[in-house]
Structure formats: C-alpha cells, structure tokens
C-alpha positions as CSV (number, residue, x, y, z in Angstrom):
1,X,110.7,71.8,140.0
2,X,110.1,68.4,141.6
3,X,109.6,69.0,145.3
4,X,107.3,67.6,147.9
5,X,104.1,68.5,148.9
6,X,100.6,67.0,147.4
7,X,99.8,70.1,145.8
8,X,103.2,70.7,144.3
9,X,103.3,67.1,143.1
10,X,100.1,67.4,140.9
11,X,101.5,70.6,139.7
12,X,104.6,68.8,138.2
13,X,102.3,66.1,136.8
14,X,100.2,68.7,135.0
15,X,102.8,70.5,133.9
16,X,104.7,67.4,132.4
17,X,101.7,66.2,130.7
18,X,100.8,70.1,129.4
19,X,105.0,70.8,127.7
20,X,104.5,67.1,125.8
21,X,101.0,67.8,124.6
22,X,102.7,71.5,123.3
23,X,106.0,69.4,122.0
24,X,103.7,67.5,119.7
25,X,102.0,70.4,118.6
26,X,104.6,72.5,117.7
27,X,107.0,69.1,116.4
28,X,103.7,68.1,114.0
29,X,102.7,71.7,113.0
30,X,106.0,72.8,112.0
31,X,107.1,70.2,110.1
32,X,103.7,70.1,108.0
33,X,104.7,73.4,107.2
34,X,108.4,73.1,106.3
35,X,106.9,69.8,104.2
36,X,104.6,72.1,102.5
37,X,106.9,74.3,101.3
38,X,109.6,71.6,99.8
39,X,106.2,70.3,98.1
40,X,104.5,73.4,96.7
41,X,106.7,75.0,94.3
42,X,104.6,78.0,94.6
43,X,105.7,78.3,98.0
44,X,109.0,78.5,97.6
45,X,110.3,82.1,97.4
46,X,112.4,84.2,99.9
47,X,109.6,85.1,102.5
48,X,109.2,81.6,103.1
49,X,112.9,80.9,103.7
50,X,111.8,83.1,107.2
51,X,109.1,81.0,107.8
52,X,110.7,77.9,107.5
53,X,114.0,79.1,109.5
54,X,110.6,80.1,112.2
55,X,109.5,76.5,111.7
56,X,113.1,74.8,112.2
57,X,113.5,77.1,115.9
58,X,110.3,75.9,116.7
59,X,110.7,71.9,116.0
60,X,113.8,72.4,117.9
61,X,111.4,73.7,120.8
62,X,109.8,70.9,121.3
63,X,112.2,68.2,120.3
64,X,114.9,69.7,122.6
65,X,113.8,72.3,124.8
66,X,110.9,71.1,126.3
67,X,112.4,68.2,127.5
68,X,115.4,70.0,128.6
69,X,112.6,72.6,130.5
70,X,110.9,69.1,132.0
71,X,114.6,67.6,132.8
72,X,116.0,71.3,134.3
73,X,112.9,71.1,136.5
74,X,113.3,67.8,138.1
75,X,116.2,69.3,140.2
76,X,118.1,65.8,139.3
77,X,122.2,66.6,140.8
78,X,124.7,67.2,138.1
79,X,127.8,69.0,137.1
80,X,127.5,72.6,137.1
81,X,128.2,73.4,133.5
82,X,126.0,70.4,132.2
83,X,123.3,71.9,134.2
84,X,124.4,75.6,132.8
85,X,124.5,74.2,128.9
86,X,121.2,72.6,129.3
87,X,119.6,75.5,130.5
88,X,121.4,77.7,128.5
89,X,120.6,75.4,125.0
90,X,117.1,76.4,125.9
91,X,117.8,79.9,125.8
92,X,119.2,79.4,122.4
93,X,116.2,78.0,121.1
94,X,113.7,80.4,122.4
95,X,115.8,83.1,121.2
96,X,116.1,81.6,117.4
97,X,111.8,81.5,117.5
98,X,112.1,85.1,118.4
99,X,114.4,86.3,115.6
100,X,113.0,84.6,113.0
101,X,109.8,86.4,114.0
102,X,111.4,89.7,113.6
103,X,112.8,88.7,110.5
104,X,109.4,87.8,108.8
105,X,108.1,91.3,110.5
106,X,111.1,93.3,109.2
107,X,110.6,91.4,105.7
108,X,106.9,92.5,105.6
109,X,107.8,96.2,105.8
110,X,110.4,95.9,102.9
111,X,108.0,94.7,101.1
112,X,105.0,96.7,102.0
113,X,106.9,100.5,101.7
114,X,109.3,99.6,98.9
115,X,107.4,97.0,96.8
116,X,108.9,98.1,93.4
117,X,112.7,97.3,95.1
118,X,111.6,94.0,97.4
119,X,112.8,92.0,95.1
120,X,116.2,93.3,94.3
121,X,116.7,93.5,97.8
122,X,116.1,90.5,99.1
123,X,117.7,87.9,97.5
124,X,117.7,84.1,98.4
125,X,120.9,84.4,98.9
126,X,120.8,87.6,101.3
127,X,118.0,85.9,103.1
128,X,119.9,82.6,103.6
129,X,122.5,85.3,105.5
130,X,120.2,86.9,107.6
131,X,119.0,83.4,109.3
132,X,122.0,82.4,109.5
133,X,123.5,85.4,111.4
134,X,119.8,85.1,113.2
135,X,121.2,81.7,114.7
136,X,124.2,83.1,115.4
137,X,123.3,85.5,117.3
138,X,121.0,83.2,119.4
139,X,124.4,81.0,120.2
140,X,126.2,84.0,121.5
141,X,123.1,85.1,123.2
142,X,121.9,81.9,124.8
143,X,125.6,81.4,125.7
144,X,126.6,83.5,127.4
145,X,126.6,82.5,130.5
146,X,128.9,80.1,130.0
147,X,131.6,82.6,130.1
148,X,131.0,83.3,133.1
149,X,127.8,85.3,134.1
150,X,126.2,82.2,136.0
151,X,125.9,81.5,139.8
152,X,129.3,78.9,140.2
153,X,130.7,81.2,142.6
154,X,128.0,82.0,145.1
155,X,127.0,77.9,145.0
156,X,130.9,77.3,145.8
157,X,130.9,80.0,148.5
158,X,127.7,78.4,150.3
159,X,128.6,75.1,149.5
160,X,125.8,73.8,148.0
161,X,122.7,75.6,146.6
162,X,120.8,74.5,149.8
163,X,116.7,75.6,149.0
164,X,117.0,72.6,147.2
165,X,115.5,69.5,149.0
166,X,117.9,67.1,147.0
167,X,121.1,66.4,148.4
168,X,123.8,66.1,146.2
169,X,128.0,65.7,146.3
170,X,129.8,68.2,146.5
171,X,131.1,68.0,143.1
172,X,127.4,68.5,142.2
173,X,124.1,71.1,142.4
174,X,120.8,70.0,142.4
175,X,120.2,71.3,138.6
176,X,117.3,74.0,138.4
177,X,117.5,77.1,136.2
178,X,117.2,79.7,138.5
179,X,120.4,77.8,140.7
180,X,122.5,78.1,137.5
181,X,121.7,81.2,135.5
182,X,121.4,84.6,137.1
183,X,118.3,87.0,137.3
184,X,120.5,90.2,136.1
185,X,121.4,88.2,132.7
186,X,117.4,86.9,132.3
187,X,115.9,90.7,133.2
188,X,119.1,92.9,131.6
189,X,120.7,91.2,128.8
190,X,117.6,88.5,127.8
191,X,114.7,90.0,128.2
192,X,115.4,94.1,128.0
193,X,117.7,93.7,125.2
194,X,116.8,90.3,123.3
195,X,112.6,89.9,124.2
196,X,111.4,93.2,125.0
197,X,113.3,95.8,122.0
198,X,112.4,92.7,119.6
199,X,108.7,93.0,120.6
200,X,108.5,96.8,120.1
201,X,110.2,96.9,117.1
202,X,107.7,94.3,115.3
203,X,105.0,97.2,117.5
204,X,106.4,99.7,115.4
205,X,106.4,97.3,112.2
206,X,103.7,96.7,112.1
207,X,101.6,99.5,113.0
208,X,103.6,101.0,110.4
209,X,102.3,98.2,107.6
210,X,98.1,99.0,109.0
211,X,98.8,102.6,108.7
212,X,100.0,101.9,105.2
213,X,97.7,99.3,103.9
214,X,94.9,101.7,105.7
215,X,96.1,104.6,103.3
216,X,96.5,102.6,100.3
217,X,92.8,101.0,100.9
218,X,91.6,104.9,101.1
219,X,93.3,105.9,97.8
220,X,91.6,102.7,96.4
221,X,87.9,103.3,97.9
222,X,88.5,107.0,97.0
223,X,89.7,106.7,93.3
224,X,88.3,103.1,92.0
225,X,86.0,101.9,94.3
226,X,82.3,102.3,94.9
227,X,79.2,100.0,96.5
228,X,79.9,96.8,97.4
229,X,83.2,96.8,96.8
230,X,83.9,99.6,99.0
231,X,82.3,97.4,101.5
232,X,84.9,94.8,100.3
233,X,87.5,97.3,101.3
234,X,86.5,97.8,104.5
235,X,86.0,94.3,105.3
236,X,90.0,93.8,104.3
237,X,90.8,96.7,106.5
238,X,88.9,95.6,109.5
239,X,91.0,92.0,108.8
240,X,94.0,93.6,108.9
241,X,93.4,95.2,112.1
242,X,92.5,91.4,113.5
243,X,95.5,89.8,112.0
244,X,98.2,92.7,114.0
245,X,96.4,92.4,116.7
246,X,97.4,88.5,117.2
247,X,100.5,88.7,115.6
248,X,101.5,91.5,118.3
249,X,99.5,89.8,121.1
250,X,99.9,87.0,121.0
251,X,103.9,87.1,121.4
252,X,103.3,89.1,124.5
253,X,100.6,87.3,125.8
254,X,103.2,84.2,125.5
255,X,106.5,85.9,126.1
256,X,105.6,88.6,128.9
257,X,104.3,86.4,131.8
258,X,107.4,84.5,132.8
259,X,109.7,87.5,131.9
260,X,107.4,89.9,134.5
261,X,108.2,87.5,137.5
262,X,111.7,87.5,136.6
263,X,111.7,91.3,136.8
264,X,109.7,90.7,140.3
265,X,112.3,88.0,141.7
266,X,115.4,90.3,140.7
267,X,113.5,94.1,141.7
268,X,111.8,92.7,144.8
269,X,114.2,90.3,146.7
270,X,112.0,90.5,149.8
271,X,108.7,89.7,147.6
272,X,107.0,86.2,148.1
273,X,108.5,84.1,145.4
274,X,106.1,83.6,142.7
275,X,103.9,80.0,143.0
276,X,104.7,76.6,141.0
277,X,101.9,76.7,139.6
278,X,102.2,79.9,138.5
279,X,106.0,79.8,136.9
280,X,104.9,76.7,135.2
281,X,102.1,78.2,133.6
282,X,104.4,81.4,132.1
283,X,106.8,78.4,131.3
284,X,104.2,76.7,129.1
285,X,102.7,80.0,127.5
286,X,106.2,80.9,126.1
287,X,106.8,77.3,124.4
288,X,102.8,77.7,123.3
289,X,104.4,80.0,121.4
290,X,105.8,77.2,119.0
291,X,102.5,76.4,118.7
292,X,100.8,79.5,117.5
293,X,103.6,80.3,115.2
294,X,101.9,78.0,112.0
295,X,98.2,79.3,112.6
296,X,99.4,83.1,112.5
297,X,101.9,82.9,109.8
298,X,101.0,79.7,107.7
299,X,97.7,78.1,108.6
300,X,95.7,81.2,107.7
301,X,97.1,81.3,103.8
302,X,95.5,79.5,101.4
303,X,98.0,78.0,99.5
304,X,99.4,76.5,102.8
305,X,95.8,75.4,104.0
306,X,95.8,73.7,100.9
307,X,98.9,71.9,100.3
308,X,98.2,70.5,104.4
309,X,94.7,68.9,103.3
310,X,97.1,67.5,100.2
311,X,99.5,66.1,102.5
312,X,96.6,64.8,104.7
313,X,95.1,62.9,102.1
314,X,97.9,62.0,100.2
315,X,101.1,60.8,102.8
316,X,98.6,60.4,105.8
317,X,95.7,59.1,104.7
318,X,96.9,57.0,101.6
319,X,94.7,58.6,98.8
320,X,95.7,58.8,95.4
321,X,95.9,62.3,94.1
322,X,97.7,64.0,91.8
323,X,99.9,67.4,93.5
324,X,98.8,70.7,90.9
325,X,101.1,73.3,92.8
326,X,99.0,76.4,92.3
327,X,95.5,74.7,93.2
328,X,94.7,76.9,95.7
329,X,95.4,80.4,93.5
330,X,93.2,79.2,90.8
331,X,90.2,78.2,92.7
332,X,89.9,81.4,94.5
333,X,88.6,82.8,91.5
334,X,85.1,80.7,91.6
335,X,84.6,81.3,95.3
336,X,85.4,84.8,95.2
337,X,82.0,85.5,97.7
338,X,83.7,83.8,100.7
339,X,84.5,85.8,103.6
340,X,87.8,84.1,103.8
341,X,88.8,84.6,100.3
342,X,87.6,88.4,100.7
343,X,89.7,89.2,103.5
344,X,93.4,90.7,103.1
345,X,96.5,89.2,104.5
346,X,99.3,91.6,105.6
347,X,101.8,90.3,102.5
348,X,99.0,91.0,100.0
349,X,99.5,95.2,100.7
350,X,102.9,94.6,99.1
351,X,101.8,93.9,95.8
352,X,99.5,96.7,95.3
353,X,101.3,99.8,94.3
354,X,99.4,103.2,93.8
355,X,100.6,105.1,90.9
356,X,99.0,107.5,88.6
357,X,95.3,106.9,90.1
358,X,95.8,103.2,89.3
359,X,96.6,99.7,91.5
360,X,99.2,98.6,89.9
361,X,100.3,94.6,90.4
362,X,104.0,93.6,89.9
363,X,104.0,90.5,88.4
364,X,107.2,89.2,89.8
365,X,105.6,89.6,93.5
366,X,102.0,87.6,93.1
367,X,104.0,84.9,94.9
368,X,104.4,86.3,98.5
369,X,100.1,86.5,99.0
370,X,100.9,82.6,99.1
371,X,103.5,83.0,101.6
C-alpha cells in the first residue's frame, strides 16, 4: 500500500521489484513444464494432467495476480466492485494453486495404497473432471464476496474509508484489499476452511504415503535385500523423508505467514497493526509459492529435468537435436551409482506391489516414476 513516509516508500519499491522477479519465475517455470509435457510423450499420462492444471493456476499467478496484488496495493480510487473483483480474482487464483496441490496429493495416495486399481480409477477423463470442478470451486470460493460479504456498507456509513491518505469521490474508495474484503471471510471461510483443512489433509496424505513406502521398504530389506543394497534402501527411505518434508513445508512456510496476521487483525482489534514491511513480505512468500511449485513436483524428476535441457538447447539456444521421448528412462540404467538416480520419488512407491514375498511391477504404471 502506497503511502508516505521514506521508509514506507522503499518498502513499496522493494516489494514491487520482489512480486515481478517472482512473476517471471513462476510465468517461465511453469510454462517450461506445461511445454514439457505436450513434448514428451512419456509424460503424458493422468498424474500429469494435475500437474499441469498446478502449472496453468500458477502462470495465472504471475500473469494476473501479481499485478492485481501490485495494482490493489497502490490504493489508486475506483469503484467499489472493480476494486472487490480485482481482489477477489486474486483469491481465485491462489485458491486454484492450492487445489490442484491437493489433487496431486490425493492422486499419490490412490496410487500408493491401491496400485493394482490406480488405473481403473483414474481415468483421463475422470481427472479432466476433477480440475475442472477444482476451478470451480475456486470461482465460487474467490467470489464470494461479491454477493455480499464485503465492506460496501460500513464504507457507505462512514462515508469514505478514511485511513486511507488518498482522497477520492464519493462515488469512489481508495482501493486496498483489506478496505474491500472482510477479515471474517479471509480467517473463517478462506483460510479455516479453504487453506488450513487443505494443508492438513495433504499432513495426513502424506504421512500416510512415508508410513507406507517405509513398510514396503522393510518387507523389501527383510525378504530380498541384503549389503549394499539394503544400504540403497535406506538411502530411498531417508529421501522420502526429505521430499515430505518440503512438500508439507514448504506450503506452510509460504501460505501460513500472511494468514497468521489476518487471524491477529480480526482476534486482536486493539493489537498494533502488523508492519508494511512485514505484510508484504507474507504477501510475496504465498505467490513464492508459484515458484516452488515446478522444483518440488517437476524439476526433481528425471524425465522432466531432461526434456528442460532439450528444450534449452533446442527452442532456446538453437541447436539441432533430435527429441527421443524416453531418453532419460534409458540412461538411468548406465549411471545407476548416482545418488540422484538412487534416490526414490514418492510416485515410484506406487508401482511396487508386495505380494507372495515378491516386488511385483505393473507394467501399465512405469509411467507415473516420470511424472
């Protein structure tokens, strides 16, 4: 928010400079992963239609939101519902980031406890559904205040909201969020209901995927493995652990902060209001988000990390190589000693199914270690 003062001033500027860096970012990273999928046939299977639909939500983060967060800050006068869409459009898109997470969560525990059914059960088609009812549901969410939970009526009764400094008509408010939108609909309805269950569910998710993996990598140490490969197996295990722990930590490191000082602002009236420099910094963590998104779920898998460098060298840097879809599976096999190839990814649990003192690998389910 644009107001005077030296201090506050350098705030904005930092803070302006800091969202377009992360619009970039998150434009550039997610559409090299959306153009990885239409280009590696091998990456394109139903998980991925999640991660793309996560990809889309956050493009749409920094091609519209960000510069409707940067514009909603500015405090510039305008009509009260154009100031309530554009803050509310924002909503929208945060929302869509977060339910396409919990869909990629919710498909990793389908295909983790009932691997031998994944792929009856989700079906393109039924996984075309579920994003779309996904953006649906981030409409209706993200909208709802203009139906009539929003602040028109207490700005009509004082006649203006007056902590801004700018001036404006009367037919007009100085447009910042908090002016517009209520706290009871951020804490109650946005963040209890549409931030906070979200976040514990994908807890529960996927603790529930370690604790599997863990107890199929003991039935595989106990009943196959022995020397260094049981040191293999506890290498994947310990990687697993790593790769929760910033999938869950992440969101709440990024999603957390600027949902905590709403909670303060609506609880605690008569508490100091937090510092600009302080909301703009929970403000940038939750569009970081965006940003994370393709190095948790995308940049770490190899058949992604390799179609990028292809698209690099090929459509970036002009060199002439022929696309082999499938590269990246085949080479793993002569660098099998690499750390990085040793370690497990939290898809990869899905395939293996224990049965009869054997590891079992259905065939029609190799594809989602590459997605």
């Amino acid at each position: 928010m644009l107001v005077h003062g030296k201090d506050d001033f350098l705030s904005d500027i930092a803070y302006i400079i800091l969202e377009l860096i992360i619009a970039v970012l998150a434009i550039l990273g997610n559409i090299l992963v959306c153009w990885a999928v239409y280009l590696n046939s091998n990456l394109q299977n139903v998980t991925n239609y999640f991660v793309v639909s996560l990809a889309a939500a956050d493009i749409a983060v920094g091609v519209l939101a960000i510069p409707f967060a940067i514009t909603i800050s500015t405090g510039f006068c305008a009509f009260f519902y154009g100031c309530l869409f554009i803050a509310c459009f924002v909503l929208v898109l945060t929302q869509s980031s977060i339910f396409s997470l919990l869909a990629i969560a919710i498909d990793r525990i389908i295909a983790i406890r009932i691997p031998l059914r994944y792929n009856g059960l989700v079906t393109g088609s039924r996984a075309k559904g579920i994003i779309a009812i996904c953006w649906v549901l981030s409409f209706i969410i993200g909208l709802t205040p203009m139906l009539g939970w929003h602040k028109r009526a207490q700005i009509e009764e004082l006649g203006s909201n007056r902590s801004s400094p700018i001036n404006c008509s009367n037919s007009m408010v100085a447009c910042l969020f908090e002016a517009v939108v209520t706290m009871e609909y951020m804490v109650y309805y946005n963040f209890f209901a549409c931030v906070l269950l979200p976040l514990l569910l994908m807890f529960g998710i996927y603790l529930k995927i370690f604790m599997a993996a863990r107890r199929q990598l003991k039935q595989m140490e106990n009943k196959m493995v022995h020397g260094e490969r049981s040191r293999s197996t506890l290498q994947k295990e310990v990687h697993a652990a790593k790769s929760l722990a910033i999938i869950v930590g992440l969101f709440a490191v990024c999603w957390l902060p600027l949902h905590i000082i709403n909670c303060f602002t609506l609880f605690c009236p008569s508490c100091a209001h937090a510092p600009l420099w302080l909301m703009y910094l929970a403000i940038i963590l939750s569009h970081a988000n965006s940003v994370v998104n393709p190095l948790i779920y995308a940049y770490r898998i190899r058949e992604f990390r390799y179609t990028f460098r292809k698209i690099i060298s090929q459509h970036i840097l002009g060199r002439k190589e022929p696309f082999k879809a499938g590269t990246a599976s085949s080479r793993t096999s002569t660098h099998g000693g690499d750390a990085e190839n040793a370690s497990i990814r939290i898809s990869e649990y899905a395939l293996e199914v224990y049965t009869n003192g054997e590891i079992h690998r259905d065939p029609e389910k190799q594809d989602l270690n590459k997605c």
